[in-house]
C-alpha positions in Angstrom: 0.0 0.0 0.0 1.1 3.4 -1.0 0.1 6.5 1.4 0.8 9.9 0.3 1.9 12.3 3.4 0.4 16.1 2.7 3.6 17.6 5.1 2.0 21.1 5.8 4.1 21.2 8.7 7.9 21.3 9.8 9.6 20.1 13.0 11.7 23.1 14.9 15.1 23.3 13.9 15.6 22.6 18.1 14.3 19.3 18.3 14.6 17.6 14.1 17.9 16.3 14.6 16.4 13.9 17.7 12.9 13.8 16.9 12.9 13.7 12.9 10.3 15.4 10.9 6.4 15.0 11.2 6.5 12.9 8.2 9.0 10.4 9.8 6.3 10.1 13.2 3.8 9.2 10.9 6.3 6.2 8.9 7.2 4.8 12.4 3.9 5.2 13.8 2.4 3.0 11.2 5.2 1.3 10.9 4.7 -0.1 13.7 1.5 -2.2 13.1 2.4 -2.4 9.5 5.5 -4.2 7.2 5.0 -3.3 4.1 3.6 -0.1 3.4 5.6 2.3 1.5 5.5 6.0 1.7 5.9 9.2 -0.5 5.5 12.4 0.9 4.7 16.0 -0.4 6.3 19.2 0.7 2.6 21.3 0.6 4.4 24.2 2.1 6.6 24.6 -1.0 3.3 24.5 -3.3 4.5 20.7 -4.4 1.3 18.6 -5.0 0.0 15.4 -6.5 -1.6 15.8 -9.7 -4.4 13.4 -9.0 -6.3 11.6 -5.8 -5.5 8.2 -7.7 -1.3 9.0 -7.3 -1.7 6.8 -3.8 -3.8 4.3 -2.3 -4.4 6.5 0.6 -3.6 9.9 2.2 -2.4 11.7 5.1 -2.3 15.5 6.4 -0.4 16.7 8.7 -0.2 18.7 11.6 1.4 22.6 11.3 1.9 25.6 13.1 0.0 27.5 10.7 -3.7 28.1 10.5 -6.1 26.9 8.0 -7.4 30.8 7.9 -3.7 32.3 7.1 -3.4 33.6 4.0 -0.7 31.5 2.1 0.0 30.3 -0.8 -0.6 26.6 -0.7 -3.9 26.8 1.6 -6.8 26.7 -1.4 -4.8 24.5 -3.5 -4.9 21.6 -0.1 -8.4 22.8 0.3 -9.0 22.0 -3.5 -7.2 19.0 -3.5 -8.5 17.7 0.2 -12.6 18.1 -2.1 -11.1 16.0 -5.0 -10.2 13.2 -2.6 -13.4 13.1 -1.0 -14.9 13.3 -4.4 -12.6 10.2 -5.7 -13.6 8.0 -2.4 -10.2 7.5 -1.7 -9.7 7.0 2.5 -8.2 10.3 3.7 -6.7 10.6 7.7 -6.0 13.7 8.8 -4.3 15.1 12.5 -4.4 18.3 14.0 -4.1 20.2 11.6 -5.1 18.3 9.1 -8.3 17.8 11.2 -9.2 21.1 10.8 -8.6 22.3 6.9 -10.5 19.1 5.8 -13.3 20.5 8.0 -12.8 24.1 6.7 -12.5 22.5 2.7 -15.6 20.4 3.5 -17.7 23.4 4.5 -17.1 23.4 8.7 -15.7 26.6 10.3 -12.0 26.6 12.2 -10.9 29.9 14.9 -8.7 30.6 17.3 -10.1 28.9 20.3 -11.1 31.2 22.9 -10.7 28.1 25.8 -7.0 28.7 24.8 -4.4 26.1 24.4 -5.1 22.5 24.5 -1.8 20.7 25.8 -0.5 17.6 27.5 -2.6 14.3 27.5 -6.1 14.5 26.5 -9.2 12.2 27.4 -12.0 11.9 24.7 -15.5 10.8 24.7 -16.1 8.5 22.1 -19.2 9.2 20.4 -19.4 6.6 17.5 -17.5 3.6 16.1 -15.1 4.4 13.4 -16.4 2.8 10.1 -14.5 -0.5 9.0 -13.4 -1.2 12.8 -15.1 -4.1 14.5 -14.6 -3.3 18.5 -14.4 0.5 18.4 -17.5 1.1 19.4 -16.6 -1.0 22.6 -14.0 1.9 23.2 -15.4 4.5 25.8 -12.2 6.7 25.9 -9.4 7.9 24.0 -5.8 9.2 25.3 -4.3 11.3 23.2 -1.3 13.9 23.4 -2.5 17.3 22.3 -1.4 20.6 21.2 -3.6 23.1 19.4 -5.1 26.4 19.8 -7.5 26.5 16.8 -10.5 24.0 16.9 -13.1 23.0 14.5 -16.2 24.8 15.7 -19.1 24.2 13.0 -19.6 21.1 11.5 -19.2 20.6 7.8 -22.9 19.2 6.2 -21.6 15.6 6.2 -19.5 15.0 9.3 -20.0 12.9 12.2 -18.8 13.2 15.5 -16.0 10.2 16.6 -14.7 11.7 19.8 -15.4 14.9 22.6 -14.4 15.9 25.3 -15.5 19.1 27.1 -12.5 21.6 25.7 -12.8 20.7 22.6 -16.2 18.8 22.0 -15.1 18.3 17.8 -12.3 16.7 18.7 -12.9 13.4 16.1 -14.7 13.5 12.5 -15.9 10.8 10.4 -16.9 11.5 7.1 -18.9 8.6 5.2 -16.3 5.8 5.2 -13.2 7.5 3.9 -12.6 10.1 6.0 -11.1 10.1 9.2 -9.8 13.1 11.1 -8.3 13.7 14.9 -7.6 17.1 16.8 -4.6 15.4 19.2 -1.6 14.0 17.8 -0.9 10.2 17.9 2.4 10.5 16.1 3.6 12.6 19.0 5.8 10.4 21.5 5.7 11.8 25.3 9.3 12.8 24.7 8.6 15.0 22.1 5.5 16.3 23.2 7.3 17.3 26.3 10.4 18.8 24.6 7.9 20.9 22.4 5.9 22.1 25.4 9.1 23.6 26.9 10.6 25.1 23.7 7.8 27.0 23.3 7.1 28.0 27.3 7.3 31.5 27.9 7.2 32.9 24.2 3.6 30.9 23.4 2.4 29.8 26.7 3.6 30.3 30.3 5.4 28.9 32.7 2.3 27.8 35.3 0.5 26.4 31.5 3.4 24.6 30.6 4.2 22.1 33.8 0.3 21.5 34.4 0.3 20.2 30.4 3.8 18.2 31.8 2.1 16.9 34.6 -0.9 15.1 32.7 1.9 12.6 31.1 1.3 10.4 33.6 -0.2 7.8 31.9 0.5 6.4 28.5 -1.7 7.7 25.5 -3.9 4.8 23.0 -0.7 4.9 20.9 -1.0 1.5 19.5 -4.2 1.1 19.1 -4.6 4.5 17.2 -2.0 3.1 14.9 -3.7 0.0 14.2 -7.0 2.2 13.8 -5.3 4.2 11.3 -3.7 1.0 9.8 -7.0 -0.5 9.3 -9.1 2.1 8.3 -6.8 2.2 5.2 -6.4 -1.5 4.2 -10.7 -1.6 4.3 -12.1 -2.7 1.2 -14.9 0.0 0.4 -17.3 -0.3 -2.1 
């Protein structure tokens, strides 16, 4: 199986050389449950996209710093692109932000939270089974690592809710069977997630923000089993 990575996102120059880029969490993460997927990934930030929907058997989005609302250059062209895969049927994941521009493409609304800064380990509600996945709906809660400011606060026409939680209640999206999309971050490792939380204390969030996110890694997050979600919900034979 072939899965095309939409990288709209890039690790800080801090923390690449021991962490890798997002692109590389994703390969190990399915990795992981997988053994013979390949991978081929797309720099979206410099404006480099497939020419068709049908270049991979499947695609992913990443998370980025950016917003879906900022005015660059490669934004509509993903939007545009994200509408042609849900057009060709072809099974689409997307984290973080990823989450949210396949919301905004597919007619929801993303801002600037004003609950603030989601960080740490999350716990979400789930609210449906995940199409293709015998046994999720036996799955009351996910764990997963977080960190976002922007959430997806209107629905687009076709989406259902998969997971809430109070902060951010649109926290996991299904859309028919091909689309799946998450606001927290299973690629991130604690380590990381930890090292990012204090490169950015002080100049994004503070100090007091900061070691309460730290302090909610106490437990491990659904890692694996959000890998072999994510595994699965691509191999699924679909009409």
């Amino acid at each position: 199986m072939l899965i095309g990575i939409l990288e709209t996102g890039l690790v800080a120059n801090e923390l690449a050389p021991q962490h890798g880029s997002y692109s590389r969490m994703f390969q190990q993460l399915l990795g992981g449950v997988t053994s013979d997927w390949t991978f081929k990934i797309y720099k979206v930030l410099e404006l480099e996209f497939p020419a068709s929907p049908q270049e991979c058997d499947g695609w992913l989005i990443t998370g980025s710093r950016h917003g879906v609302y900022d005015n660059l250059p490669w934004i509509e062209p993903l939007k545009a692109f994200i509408r042609d895969i849900h057009s060709a049927k072809k099974p689409l994941i997307g984290i973080c932000f990823g989450h949210q521009i396949i919301a905004e493409a597919l007619g929801g609304k993303v801002i600037k939270s004003p609950k603030g800064w989601g960080l740490g380990l999350h716990e979400y509600e789930m609210k449906s089974p995940l199409p293709h996945l015998p046994g999720s709906e036996q799955v009351g809660q996910l764990k997963i690592h977080a960190m976002h400011q922007d959430q997806v606060v209107q629905l687009p026409p076709d989406a259902k809710v998969l997971a809430s939680s109070e902060f951010c209640e649109y926290a996991g999206l299904v859309y028919g069977d091909h689309i799946f999309t998450l606001q927290g971050h299973p690629e991130f490792s604690r380590e990381f997630e930890e090292a990012l939380i204090r490169l950015r204390t002080g100049a994004v969030f503070p100090e007091s923000m900061a070691q309460e996110a730290v302090g909610t890694m106490t437990v491990d997050p659904d890692t694996k089993m959000l890998a072999q979600w994510m595994a699965g919900f691509f191999q699924a034979e679909r009409a």
